[in-house]
N, C-alpha and C positions, 0 to 999 in steps of 0.2 A: 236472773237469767240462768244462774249454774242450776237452781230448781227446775226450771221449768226443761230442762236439758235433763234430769236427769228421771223427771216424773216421765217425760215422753220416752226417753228411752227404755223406762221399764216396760211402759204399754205397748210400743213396737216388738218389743222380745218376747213378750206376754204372748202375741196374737201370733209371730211368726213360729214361737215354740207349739203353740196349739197347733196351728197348720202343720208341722215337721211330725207329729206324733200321730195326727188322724189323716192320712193323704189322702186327697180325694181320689175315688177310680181313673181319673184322666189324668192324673199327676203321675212321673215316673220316680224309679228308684238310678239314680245316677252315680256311679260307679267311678273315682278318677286314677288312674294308675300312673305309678310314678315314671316319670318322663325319661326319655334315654337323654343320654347328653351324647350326639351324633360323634363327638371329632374327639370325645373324652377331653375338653380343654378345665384342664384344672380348676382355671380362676372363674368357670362357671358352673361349676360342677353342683354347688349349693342350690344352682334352680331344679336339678332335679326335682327335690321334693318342694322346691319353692313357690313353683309354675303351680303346683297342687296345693300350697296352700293359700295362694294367689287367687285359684277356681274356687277352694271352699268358701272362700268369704265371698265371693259374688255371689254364688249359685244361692247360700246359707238366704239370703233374702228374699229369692225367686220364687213365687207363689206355684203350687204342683210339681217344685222338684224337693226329692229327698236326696241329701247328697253323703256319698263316704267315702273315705279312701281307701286307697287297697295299694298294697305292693307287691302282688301276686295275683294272676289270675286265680291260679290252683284255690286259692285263701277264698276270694267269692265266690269260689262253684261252693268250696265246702261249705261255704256260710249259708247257700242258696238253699241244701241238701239237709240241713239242719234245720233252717226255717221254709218248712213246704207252703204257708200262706205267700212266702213273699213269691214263687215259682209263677203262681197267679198275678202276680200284678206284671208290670211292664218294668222290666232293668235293663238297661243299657251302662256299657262300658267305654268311657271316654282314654284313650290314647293319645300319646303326644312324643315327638323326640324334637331335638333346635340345634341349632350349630349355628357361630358365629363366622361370619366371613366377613376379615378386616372390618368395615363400619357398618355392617349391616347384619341381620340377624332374622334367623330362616328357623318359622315353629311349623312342625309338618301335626296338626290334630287327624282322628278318627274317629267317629262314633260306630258302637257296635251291638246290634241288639242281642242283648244276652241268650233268649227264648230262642229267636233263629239263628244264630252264628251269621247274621248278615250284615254288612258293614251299610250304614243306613245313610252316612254322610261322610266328606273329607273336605280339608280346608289345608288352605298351605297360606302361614301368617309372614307376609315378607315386611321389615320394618329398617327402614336406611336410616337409624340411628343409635348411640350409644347411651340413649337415653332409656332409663328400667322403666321410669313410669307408664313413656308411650309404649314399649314393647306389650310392657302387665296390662295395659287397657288395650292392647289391638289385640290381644288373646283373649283377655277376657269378651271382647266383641265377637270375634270369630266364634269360640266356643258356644256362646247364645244363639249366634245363628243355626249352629249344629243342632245347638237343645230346642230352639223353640217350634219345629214342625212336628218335633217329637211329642211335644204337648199337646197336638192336637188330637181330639176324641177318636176311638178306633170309629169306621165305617159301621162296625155291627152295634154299636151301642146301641143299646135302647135310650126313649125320649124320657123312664126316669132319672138314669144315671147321667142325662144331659140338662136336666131340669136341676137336679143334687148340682152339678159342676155350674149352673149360671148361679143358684142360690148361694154357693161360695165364692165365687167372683165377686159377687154382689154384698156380703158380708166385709169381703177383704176391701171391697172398695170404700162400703161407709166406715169401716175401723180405718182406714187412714185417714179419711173427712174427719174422723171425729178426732182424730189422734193433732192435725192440725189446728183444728178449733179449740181445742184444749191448749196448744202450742202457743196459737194467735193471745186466747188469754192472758195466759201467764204473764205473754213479754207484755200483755198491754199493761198489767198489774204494774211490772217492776219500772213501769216507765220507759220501754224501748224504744215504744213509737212512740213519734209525734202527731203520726195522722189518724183519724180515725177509716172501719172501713167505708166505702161508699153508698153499699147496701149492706147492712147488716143482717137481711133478709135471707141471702144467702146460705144452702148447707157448708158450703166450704166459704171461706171469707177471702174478697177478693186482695193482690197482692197491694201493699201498703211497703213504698220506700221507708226504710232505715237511715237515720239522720247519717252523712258519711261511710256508709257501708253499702247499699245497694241491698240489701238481700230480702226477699218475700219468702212466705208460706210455703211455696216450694222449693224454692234454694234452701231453705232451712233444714228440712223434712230428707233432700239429698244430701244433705252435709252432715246431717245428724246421722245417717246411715254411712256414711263414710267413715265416719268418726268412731263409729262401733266395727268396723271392719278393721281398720288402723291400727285398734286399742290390741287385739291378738298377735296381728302379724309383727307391730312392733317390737315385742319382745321376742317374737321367733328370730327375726331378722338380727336382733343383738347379741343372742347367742351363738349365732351363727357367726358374727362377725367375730365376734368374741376367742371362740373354736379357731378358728384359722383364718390369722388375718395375714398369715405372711408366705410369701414364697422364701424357703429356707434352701439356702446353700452351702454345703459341708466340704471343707477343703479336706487334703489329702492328709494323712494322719503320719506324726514323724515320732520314732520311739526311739527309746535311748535305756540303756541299762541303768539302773539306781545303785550310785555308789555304795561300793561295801559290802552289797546283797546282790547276789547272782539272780534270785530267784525272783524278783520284782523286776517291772517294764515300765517308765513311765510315757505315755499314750498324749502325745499333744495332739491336738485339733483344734481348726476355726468355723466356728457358723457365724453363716453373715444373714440376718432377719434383713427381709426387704419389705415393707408396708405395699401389701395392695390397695392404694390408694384410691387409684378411678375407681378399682370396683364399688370398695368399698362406701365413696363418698355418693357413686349412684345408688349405691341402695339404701342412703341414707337420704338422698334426696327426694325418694319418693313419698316420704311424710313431712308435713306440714311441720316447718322450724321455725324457730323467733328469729333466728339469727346466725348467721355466719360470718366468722373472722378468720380472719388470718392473718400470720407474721412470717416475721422468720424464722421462728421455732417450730411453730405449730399451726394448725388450723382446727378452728374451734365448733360444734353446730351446741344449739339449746333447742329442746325440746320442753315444754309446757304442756300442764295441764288441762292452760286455757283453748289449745289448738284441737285438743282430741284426749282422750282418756285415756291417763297411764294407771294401771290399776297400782294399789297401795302396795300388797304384797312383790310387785315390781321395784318400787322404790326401795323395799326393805331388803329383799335380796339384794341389788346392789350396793345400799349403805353396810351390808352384811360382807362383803366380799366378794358372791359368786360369782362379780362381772372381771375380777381378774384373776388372770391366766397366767399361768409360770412353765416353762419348759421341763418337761421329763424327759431325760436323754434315757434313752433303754439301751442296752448292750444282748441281744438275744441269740442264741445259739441253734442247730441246727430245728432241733424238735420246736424250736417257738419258746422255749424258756427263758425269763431274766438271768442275764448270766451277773449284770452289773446294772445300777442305776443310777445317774447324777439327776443331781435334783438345784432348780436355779432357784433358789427363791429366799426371801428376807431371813437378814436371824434372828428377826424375831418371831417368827416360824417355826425354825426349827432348832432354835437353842434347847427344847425340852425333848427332844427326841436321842435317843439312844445311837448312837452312828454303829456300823456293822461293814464286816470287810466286801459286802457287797452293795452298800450305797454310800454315798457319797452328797452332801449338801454343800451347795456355792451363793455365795450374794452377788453375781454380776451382772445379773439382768435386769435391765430395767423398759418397762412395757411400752413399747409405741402407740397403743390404743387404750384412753383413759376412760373408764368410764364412771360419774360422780351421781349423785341425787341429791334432792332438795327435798324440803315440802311437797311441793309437787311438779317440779323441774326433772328433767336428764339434760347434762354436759355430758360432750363424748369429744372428745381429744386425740389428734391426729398429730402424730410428730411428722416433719416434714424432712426428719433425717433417717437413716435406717442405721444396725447398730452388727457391731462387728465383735464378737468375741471369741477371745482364746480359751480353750478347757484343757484342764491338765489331771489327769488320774494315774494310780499306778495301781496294776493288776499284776498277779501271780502270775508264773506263766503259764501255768495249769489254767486260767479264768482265759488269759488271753488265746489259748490253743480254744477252748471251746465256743468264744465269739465267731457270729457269720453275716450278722448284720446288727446295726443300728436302726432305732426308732424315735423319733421326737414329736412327742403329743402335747398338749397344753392343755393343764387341769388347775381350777380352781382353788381355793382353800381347801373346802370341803370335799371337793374331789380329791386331793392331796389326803387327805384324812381315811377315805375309802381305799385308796392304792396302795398307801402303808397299810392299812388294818389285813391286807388279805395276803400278803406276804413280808412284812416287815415289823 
């Protein structure tokens, strides 16, 4: 089965990469620009660019659309102006902003043809739940309906470049015929099925039950395309989660002279991590899990290889580190300079690092979101408490006159590694 999974998904990619490179004349150039977040609400902020990468992977499959992103219009005109062949074909520019209201959730789309500045379509995606999966498929629906009148052949076309667009329809249609008869083989190979088909005669083989599973020829074929969609976003989505999983609140700061020395302040403060939990655990819900637990401690999901494809290099970056995050408290002064840095994170970290009267290393944090690897597993671990700590530093009072704000980012090991190298 993992063969035959993994021979077809090469042939799918094969044919949809051929299509992506030679577009046929009735296919457009699709344009997606990153989405406003209506109300600025923080804990949804990540869909800006998520909504976009949410459309790349639909669109990515859709036969006559070439898809790219942009985070600027300015960026596609100049890309337009550099490449004058693509001026000629058909571009349009997909739009979008959302805002959340209490349980429901409001995506305003626009389509817009690039050649005339004319806005060709609008849709307004209203979805009364807190659910990511159905929002990311009522948009993804919506959006298609936008693109697919777009698809159709302009009025002036001539009948060969209508004749060229049936000859590739007609291409794409028997590569997927063949892409499932190749499929049907395989699993008949490894023993999947028990039945045979009923006319073998057939170019496409007709559907055949799965002992316990239910699934045919076509369910296969759409799940195997899901599965290749999933395989990207998943690891976008962990870094994301990864990056900022918490709403951070920073109590009021009490200082106190350091005995014996006039000229030192020592600076207490408390931050208290609070785990974005719903968010988080909706956007974990929208990929296929083995499992979820929970205690009192924590709450646990498993992620497998068997469900959809976690690439290798996935694995290895988190058996590596880069899936945990350590708090860099920054201390910045008016111009934007580090004036002071504490740094949270193990010692054995940074036992070999040189300390200096502007940073500072602590061992008190310990991570609310865990994330592990297997073979070919992901565990990802949810504490179900949030964590309260006190920081204690003493600054000059020369360092402390030029402080004006605080900053707290969360960077990896290896991030840790980049941020000393360029000033420490």
């Amino acid at each position: 089965m993992k063969n035959s999974i993994r021979i077809v998904s090469l042939l799918i990619l094969a044919f949809l990469t051929a299509g992506a490179q030679n577009p046929s004349p009735s296919g457009i150039n699709l344009f997606i620009l990153s989405f406003d977040n209506f109300r600025s609400d923080p804990e949804t902020e990540w869909l800006k660019e998520g909504f976009v990468d949410f459309l790349m992977d639909y669109f990515r499959f859709k036969p006559g659309v070439t898809v790219q992103r942009t985070t600027r219009i300015e960026a596609t005109l100049d890309q337009l102006d550099k490449r004058p062949e693509l001026k000629k074909e058909r571009n349009f520019i997909l739009t979008g902003n959302f805002q959340r209201i209490n349980e429901q959730f409001e995506v305003n789309l626009q389509l817009t043809d690039i050649n005339t500045w004319k806005t060709t379509e609008q849709q307004k995606v209203v979805v009364k739940t807190t659910d990511l999966a159905k929002i990311i498929e009522a948009v993804n629906q919506a959006a298609a309906g936008l693109i697919d009148p777009a698809l159709k052949p302009p009025e002036n076309e001539d009948a060969a470049t209508a004749a060229q667009i049936a000859r590739e329809m007609e291409s794409f249609r028997e590569t997927t015929a063949a892409t499932k008869k190749i499929a049907f083989a395989l699993d008949q190979l490894s023993g999947l099925y028990s039945e045979k088909p009923t006319r073998a005669s057939q170019p496409v083989p007709q559907p055949v039950r799965v002992p316990n599973a239910g699934v045919n020829a076509t369910d296969f074929s759409r799940r195997l395309g899901e599965s290749l969609s999933q395989s990207a976003t998943f690891e976008e989505i962990l870094r994301r989660i990864v990056a900022n999983p918490y709403q951070i609140e920073i109590g009021d700061p009490e200082f106190r002279r350091v005995t014996l020395n006039d000229e030192l302040i020592r600076m207490a403060f408390v931050v208290r991590f609070t785990l974005n939990r719903e968010l988080i655990q909706d956007m974990l819900s929208t990929f296929s899990y083995n499992y979820k637990a929970k205690s009192d401690q924590y709450t646990e999901y498993l992620f497998s290889g068997d469900r959809f494809i976690i690439p290798e290099n996935l694995l290895r970056s988190i058996s590596q580190g880069e899936f945990r995050a350590y708090p860099v408290i920054s201390f910045l002064t008016n111009e934007g300079a580090t004036a002071y840095s504490l740094i949270d994170v193990p010692i054995t970290f940074s036992r070999n690092i040189k300390p200096s009267p502007q940073l500072k290393f602590i061992a008190q944090y310990q991570p609310l979101v865990n994330v592990t690897a297997s073979v070919t597993n992901v565990k990802i671990q949810l504490n179900n408490t949030d964590a309260e700590i006190r920081y204690e530093i003493e600054l000059s009072r020369e360092q402390l006159a030029r402080i004006s704000q605080m900053n707290i980012t969360f960077l990896s090991e290896s991030g840790l590694v980049d941020y000393l190298g360029k000033g420490y």
